[in-house]
C-alpha positions in Angstrom: 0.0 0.0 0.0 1.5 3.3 -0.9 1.5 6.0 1.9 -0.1 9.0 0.7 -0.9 12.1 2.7 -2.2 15.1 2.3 -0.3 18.2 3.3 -2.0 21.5 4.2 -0.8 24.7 3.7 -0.8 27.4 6.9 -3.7 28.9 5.7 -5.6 25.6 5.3 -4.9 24.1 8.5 -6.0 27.8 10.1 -9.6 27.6 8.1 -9.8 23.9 9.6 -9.0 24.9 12.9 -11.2 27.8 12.7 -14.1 25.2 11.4 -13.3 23.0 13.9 -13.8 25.8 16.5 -16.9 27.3 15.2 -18.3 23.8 15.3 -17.3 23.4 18.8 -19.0 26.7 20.1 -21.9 25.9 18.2 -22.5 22.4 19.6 -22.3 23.7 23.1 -24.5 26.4 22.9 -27.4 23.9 21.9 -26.6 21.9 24.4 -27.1 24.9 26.6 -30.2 25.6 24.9 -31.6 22.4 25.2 -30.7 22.1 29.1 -32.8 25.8 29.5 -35.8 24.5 27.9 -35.8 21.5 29.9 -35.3 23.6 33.0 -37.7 26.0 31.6 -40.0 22.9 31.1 -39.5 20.9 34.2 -40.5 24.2 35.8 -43.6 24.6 34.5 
């Protein structure tokens, strides 16, 4: 099997890291939305 990777330039690897972030922040603030609602539900 021949060993090929891909390289990525400095300004790839930034926009995946910046991705990578953005995905990040988003996934926790819908987890923080979903525990409010439940709160907000449970409270009801």
């Amino acid at each position: 099997m021949s060993d090929e990777r891909v390289t990525l330039t400095e300004r790839e690897a930034k926009a995946r890291r910046k991705r990578s972030v953005a995905i990040g922040v988003f996934l926790v603030v819908l987890v923080v939305i979903f525990y409010v609602v439940t709160l907000v539900k449970m409270g009801a």
